[in-house]
N, C-alpha and C positions, 0 to 999 in steps of 0.2 A: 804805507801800511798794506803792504801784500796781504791779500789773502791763501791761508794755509787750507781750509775744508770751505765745504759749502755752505755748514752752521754759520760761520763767521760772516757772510756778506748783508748787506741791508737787506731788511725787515721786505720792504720792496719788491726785489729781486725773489725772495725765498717765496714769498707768497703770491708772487703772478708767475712764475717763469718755472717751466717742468725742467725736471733734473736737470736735460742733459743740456738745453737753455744755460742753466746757472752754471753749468760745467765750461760752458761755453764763454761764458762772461767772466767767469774768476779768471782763465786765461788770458782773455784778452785786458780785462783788466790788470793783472803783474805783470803783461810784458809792456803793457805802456805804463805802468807806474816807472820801467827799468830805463825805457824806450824816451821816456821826456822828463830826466830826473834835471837836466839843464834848460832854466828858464827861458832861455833862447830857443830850445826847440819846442816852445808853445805858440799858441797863436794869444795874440792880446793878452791882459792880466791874466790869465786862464789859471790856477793851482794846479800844482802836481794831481793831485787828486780830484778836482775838476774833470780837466784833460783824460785823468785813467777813464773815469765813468764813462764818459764821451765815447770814449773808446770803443767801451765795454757794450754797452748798450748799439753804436753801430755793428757791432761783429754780431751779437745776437741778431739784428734786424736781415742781417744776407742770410740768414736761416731761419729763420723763424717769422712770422707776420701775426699782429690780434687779431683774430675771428670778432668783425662788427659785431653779428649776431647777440655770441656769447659773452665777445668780450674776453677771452682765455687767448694764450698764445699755442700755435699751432704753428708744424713746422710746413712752408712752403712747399 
């Protein structure tokens, strides 16, 4: 289940992660939806859509980091 806009991703995501964050995570999220469509290239039981998340959320993290303080995601 790619996502096409950025309306489309979890509740989550839209509501902690600034634009270009989400911009960043729909990305990385469809190419590893594309990237581990064969259950062999998962690690453990892991779902297709498990794995994308996984994904998605480390790519955000090399750019991005939470501000303890606030709490809000800021980019590094």
């Amino acid at each position: 289940m790619p996502y096409e806009e950025l309306d489309e991703l979890p509740k989550s995501v839209r509501d902690n992660l600034p634009k270009h964050a989400q911009e960043i995570y729909m990305k990385a999220f469809n190419n590893a939806w594309d990237e581990y469509a064969d259950p062999e290239e998962r690690r453990g039981d892991a779902s297709r859509e498990e794995t994308a998340h996984k994904v998605a959320w480390a790519a955000v993290k090399k750019v991005y980091e939470k501000d303890e303080e606030s709490g809000r995601w800021k980019e590094k």
